[in-house]
C-alpha positions in Angstrom: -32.8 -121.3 -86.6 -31.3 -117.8 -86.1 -28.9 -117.3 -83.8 -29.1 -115.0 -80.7 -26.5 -113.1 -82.2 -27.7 -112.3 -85.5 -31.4 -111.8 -83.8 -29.5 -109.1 -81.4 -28.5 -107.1 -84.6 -31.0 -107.3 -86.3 -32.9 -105.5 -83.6 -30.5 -103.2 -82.9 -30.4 -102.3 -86.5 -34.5 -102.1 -86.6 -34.2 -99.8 -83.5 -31.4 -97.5 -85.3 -33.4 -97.3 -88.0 -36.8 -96.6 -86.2 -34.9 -93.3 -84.8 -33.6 -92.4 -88.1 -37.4 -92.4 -89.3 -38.3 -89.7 -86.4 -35.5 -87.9 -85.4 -33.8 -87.7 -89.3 -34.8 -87.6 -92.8 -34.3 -90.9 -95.1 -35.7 -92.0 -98.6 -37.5 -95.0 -98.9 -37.7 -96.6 -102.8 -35.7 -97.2 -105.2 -36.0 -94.6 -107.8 -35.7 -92.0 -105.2 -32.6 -93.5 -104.0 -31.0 -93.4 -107.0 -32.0 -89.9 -107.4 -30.0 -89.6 -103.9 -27.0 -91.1 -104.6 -26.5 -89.0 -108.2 -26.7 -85.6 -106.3 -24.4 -87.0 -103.6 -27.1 -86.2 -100.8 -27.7 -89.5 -99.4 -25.2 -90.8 -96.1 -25.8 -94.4 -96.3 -27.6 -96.9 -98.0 -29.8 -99.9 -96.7 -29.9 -102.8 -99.3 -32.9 -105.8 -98.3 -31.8 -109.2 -98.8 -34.4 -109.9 -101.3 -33.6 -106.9 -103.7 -32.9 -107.8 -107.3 -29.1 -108.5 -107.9 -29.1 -106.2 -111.2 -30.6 -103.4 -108.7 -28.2 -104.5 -106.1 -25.2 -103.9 -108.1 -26.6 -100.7 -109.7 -27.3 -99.4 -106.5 -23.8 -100.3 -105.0 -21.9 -99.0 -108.3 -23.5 -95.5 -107.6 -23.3 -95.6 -104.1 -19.4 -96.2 -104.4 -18.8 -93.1 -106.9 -20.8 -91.1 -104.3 -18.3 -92.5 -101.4 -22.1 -93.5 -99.2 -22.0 -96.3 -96.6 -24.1 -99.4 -98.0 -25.5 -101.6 -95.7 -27.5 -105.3 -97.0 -30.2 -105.2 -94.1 -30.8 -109.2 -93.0 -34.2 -108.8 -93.3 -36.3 -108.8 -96.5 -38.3 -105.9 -98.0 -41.4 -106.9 -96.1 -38.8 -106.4 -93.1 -37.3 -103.2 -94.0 -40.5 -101.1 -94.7 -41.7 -102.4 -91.4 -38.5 -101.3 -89.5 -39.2 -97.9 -90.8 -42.5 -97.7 -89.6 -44.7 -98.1 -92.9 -47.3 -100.5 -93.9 -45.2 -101.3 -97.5 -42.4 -103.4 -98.8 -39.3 -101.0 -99.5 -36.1 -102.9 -100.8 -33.8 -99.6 -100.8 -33.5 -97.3 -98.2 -31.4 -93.8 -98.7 -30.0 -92.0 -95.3 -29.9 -88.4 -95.7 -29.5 -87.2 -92.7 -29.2 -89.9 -89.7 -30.2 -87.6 -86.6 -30.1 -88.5 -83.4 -29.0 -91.9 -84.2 -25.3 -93.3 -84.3 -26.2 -95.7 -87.3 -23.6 -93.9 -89.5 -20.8 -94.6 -86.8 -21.8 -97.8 -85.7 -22.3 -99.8 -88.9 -18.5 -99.1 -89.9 -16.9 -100.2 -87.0 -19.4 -103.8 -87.2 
């Protein structure tokens, strides 16, 4: 059973996100992520609980020579690709710009 709690930020996550999708410009995929982090563009990085933990750690090794924000989203990649609005699994989403949403500010202070 989840808790209220954990529900409550998980949906206030999926909402963050949802905004990023229209108001901002994020990456969805791995390869393209990567991509992101080398050239230092991306903001913040959404991990899915169910990524690979070879790809996990790759992904957070890069993202820490960048200095970007990771973030291991709750929900699995089935989850994640439907929180940003597409009808596909995505396991690693990239942040380039965050828009009108405060998801950059908010996750560090949670």
């Amino acid at each position: 059973m989840v808790s209220k709690k954990s529900k409550k930020t998980a949906d206030n996550m999926n909402s963050r996100i949802k905004l990023v999708m229209k108001s901002g410009k994020a990456i969805l995929g791995y390869k393209a992520t990567l991509k992101s982090l080398r050239t230092s563009k991306s903001k913040m990085v959404l991990i899915a609980s169910n990524c690979p933990p070879l790809r996990k750690s790759e992904i957070e090794y890069l993202a820490m020579l960048s200095k970007t924000q990771v973030h291991h989203y709750t929900g699995d990649n089935n989850e994640l690709g439907t929180a940003c609005g597409k009808f596909f699994n995505a396991s690693v989403m990239s942040i380039i710009d965050a828009g009108d949403s405060d998801i950059l500010t908010r996750n560090s202070k949670e």
